[in-house]
N, C-alpha and C positions, 0 to 999 in steps of 0.2 A: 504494500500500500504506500503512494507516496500523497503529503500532506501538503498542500499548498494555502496559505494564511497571506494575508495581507489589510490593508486598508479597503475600505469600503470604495470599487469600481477604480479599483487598482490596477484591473488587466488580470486578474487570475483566472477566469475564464476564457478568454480569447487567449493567454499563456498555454493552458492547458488542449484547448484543442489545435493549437496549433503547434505543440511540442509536441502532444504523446497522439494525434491526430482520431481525438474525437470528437464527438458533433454534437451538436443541441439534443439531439433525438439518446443521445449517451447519457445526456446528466437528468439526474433527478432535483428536482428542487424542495430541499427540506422533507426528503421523504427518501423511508427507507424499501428498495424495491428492488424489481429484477437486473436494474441499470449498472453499468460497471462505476459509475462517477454519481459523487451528493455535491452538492452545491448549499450554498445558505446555511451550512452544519447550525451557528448559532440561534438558526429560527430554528431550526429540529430542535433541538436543545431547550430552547424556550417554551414549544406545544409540547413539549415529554418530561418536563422538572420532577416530573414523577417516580419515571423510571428512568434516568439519567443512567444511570449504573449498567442498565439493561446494553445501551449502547452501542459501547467498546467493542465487543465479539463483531457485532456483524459489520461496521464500519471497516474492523480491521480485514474484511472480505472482499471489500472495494478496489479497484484498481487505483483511485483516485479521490481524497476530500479535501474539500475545500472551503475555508473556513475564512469570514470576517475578524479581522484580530479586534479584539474587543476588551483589551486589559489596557488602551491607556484612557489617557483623558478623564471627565469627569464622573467621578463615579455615583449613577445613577439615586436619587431619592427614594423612589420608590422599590421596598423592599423586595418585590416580587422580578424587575428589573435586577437587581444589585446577585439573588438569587441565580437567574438564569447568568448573569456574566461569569461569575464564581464557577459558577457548575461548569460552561463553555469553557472557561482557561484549564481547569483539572481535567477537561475531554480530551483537551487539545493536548494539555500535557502529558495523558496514558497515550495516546497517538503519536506525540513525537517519538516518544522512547521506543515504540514498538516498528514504526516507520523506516521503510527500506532507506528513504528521502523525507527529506525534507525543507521546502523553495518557499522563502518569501519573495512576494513581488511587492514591489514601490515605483509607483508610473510606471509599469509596465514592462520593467526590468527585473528578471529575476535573481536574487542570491543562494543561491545551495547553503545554507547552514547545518545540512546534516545528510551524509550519502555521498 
């Protein structure tokens, strides 16, 4: 599984199909399914605070996630907000470690920090 994070409309989607050459009809959005690639992991994360834990296994399945970095800036008021961001960075953090790769993109350029 390789993990791609960034800022919000960074280019991690147009990175991705145009690296590992998959197409829109590839990703899933925020939903876990038959697709080889998730996109929007942080809204998954958010409609499932429930069973966050449950996650990990089948992501790590994926050919591909992709995820809004969502640990800086200000951190949200609202407790249910503050909750999903927590949970997303501990997702994102059992995914790095277990991740073949691992690429931030920033405008559109990516860094390999892991792989």
């Amino acid at each position: 599984m390789i993990l791609v994070i960034g800022g919000l409309a960074s280019g991690k989607r147009d990175y991705v199909k145009k690296e590992f050459g998959f197409t829109d009809a590839d990703m899933a959005d925020a939903a876990l399914d038959g697709r080889p690639v998730v996109y929007n992991l942080q809204n998954l994360v958010t409609a499932s605070l429930s069973s966050v834990d449950g996650l990990l296994p089948a992501l790590l399945l994926k050919k591909v996630v992709i995820c809004n970095e969502v640990g800086s800036g200000v951190v949200p008021i609202d407790k249910t907000e503050r909750g999903a961001r927590e949970a997303t960075g501990r997702l994102c953090v059992g995914l790095a470690e277990k991740a073949e790769k691992v690429i931030r993109i920033c405008c559109g350029i990516p860094s390999v920090i892991k792989g």
